[in-house]
N, C-alpha and C positions, 0 to 999 in steps of 0.2 A: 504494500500500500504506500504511495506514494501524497504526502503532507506538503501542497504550495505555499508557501507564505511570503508575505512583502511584494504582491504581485507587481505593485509599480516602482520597484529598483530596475534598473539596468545593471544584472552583474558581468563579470569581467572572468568568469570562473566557470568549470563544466566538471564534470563527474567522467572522471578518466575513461572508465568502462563504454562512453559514449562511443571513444572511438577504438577501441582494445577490447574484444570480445573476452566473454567470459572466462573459456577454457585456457586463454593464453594468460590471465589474471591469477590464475586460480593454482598454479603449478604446485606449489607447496604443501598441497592439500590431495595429491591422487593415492586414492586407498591403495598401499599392496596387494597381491595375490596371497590367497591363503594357504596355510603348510598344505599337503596332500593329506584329503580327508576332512579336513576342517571346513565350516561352513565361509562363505563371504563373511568380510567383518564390514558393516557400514564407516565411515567417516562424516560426524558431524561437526559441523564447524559454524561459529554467529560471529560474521568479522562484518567492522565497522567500513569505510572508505572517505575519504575526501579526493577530491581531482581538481586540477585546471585542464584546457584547454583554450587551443586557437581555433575559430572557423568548425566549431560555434562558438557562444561564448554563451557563459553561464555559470550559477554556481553551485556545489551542490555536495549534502553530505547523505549518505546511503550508509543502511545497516541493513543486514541480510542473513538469516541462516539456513541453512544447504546442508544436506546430507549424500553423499556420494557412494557408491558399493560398486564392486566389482564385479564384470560382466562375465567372468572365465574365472579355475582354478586353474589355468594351463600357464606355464611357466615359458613357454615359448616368446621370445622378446618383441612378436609382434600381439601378443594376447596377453599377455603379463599388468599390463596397466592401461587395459580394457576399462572403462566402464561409465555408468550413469550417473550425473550431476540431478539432486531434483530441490528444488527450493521451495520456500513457504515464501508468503507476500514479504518483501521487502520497504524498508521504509528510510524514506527519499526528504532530506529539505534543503530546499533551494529556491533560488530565483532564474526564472527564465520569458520566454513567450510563450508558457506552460499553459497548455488545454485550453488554448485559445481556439475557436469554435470556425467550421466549413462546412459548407453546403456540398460538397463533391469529390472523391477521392482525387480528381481531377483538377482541382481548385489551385493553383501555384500557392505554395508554401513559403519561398523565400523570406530572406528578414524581410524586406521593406513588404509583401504581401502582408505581413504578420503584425509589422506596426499599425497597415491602414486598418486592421480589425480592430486596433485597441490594445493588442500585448497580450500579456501574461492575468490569468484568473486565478482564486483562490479555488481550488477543488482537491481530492484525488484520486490514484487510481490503483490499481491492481493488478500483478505481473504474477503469475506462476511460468515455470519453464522446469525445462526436462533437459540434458546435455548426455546424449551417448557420446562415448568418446572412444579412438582408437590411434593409441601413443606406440612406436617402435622405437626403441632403444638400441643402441647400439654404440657402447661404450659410452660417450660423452656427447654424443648425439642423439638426438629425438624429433624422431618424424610423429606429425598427429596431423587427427584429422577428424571434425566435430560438427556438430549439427544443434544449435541451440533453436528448441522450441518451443515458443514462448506462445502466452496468451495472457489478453490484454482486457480489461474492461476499466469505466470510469465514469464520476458522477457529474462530468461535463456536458455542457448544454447540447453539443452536436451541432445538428446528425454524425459530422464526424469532429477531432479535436487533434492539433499538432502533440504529439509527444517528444519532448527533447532531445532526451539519451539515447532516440531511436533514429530522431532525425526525420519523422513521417507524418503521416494521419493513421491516423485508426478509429474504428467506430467503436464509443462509449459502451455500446450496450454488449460486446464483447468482439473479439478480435484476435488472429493465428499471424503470428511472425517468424520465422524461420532465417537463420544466420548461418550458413557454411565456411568453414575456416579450415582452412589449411596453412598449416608450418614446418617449416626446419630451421630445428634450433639448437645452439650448442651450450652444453651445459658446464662450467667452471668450478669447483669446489672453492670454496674461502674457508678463511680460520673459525667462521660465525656464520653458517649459509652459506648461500652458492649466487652466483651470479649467471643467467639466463641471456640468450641475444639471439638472433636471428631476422628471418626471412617470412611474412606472414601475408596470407592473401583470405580476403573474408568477402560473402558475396550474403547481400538480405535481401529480401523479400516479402512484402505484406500480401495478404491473400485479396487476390482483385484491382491490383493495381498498377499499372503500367510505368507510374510515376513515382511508385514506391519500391523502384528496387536501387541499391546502391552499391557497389562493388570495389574494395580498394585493395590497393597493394603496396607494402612498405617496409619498414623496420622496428622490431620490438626489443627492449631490454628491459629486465626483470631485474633486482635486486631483491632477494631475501635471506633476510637474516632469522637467525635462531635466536633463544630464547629473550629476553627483553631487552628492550633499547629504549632509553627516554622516556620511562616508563610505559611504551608499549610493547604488548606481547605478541611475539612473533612479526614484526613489522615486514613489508616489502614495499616496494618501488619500483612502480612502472612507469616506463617511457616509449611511447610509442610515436612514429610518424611515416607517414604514410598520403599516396595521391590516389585522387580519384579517377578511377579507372571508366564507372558510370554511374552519374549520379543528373538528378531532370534539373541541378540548378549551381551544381559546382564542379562539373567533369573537366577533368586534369588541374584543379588545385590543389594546393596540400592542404594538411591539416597537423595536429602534433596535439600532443595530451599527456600528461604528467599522472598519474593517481599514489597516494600513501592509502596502504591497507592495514588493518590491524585486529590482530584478534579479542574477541572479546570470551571464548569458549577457553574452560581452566578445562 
């Protein structure tokens, strides 16, 4: 569930996850396979987020907890760390041009679209999602490759309402988003965590919408550290940047997004 508030700020801030999909966020948290014999062990996890970003802009703090279990006992390094992301409603505050209201999936969304409607509303709204996933290892390298399926509902006026962190329209009364990601990424050991980078390509898509699909391709770097820094637990650091490959209102610009994560799960 997602909490608007201060709807008439203009912020300068975004919710990193905006542009850095979930499963590439989320590395430090992939359940092992289990001994031979033993059941799957879930991994649950309530971590907090703050982000900046460029192109969008916005601001925004997110807490989320997620549960993840492994889709295979098979030890083979391309089944090894298999498996399923599922999440509960998340909850989101910020400032943006949040669930400001369209007559058409059709409708140009761009900023200046979005200021002639009036901006950002108080309201919110509601995200479950699902994350299969299928990681290959191989030494200090990992290949993956993932499918976040989300669905969306909200107590905005409509018929439909911009959503930020997605970057789209979606209709209030509910709504199917789907993000494809693919990576290759190289993994570095540190004295406190590891340090993650690569190569990352993500393509979305809202159901019915020709103008809501958006595809980019870029670079991501991960920083996570183990146990507490600054008094927070388990912290990481994403940096991601990346151009748009196709998008109805910014293809071939970049973009760049900063996120700090941290866990809130003892």
């Amino acid at each position: 569930m997602r909490i608007i508030t201060n709807p008439g700020t203009t912020a300068l801030l975004v919710l990193g996850l905006l542009q850095t999909p979930a499963v590439l966020a989320a590395q430090e948290r992939t359940p092992r396979p289990p001994a031979p014999g033993a059941a799957p062990v879930s991994v649950v996890d309530f971590r907090g987020q703050l982000g900046a970003s460029i192109n969008n802009a916005g601001a925004q703090l997110s807490f989320e907890l997620s549960r993840r279990r492994p889709l295979s006992r098979s030890r083979h390094p391309l089944l090894s760390e298999a498996h399923v992301g599922l999440a509960e409603p998340a909850y989101y505050f910020g400032t943006f041009d949040s669930l400001t209201s369209f007559d058409s999936r059709r409708n140009a969304f761009d900023g200046d679209s979005r200021r002639e409607r009036g901006g950002a509303v108080s309201g919110t709204t509601t995200r479950f999602y699902v994350t299969p996933t299928l990681r290959l290892r191989a030494r200090r390298f990992i290949g993956l490759a993932s499918a976040d399926l989300e669905w969306w509902s909200s107590n905005a006026a409509g018929p439909f309402f911009y959503e930020p962190t997605r970057d789209t329209l979606l209709d209030p009364g509910g709504d199917r988003l789907t993000t494809v990601t693919s990576a290759v990424l190289y993994e570095h050991p540190l004295a406190t965590g590891h340090l993650t980078a690569g190569i990352a390509h993500s393509r979305m898509r809202v159901r019915g919408g020709s103008l809501n699909q958006i595809q980019r391709l870029g670079v991501v770097a991960i920083r996570q550290f183990d146990g507490r820094v600054l008094s927070l637990d388990r912290p990481s650091v994403t940096i991601n940047a990346s151009r748009y490959l196709d998008d109805p209102f910014k293809q071939g610009e970049w973009t760049a997004s900063m996120a700090i994560g941290f866990s809130l799960h003892r």
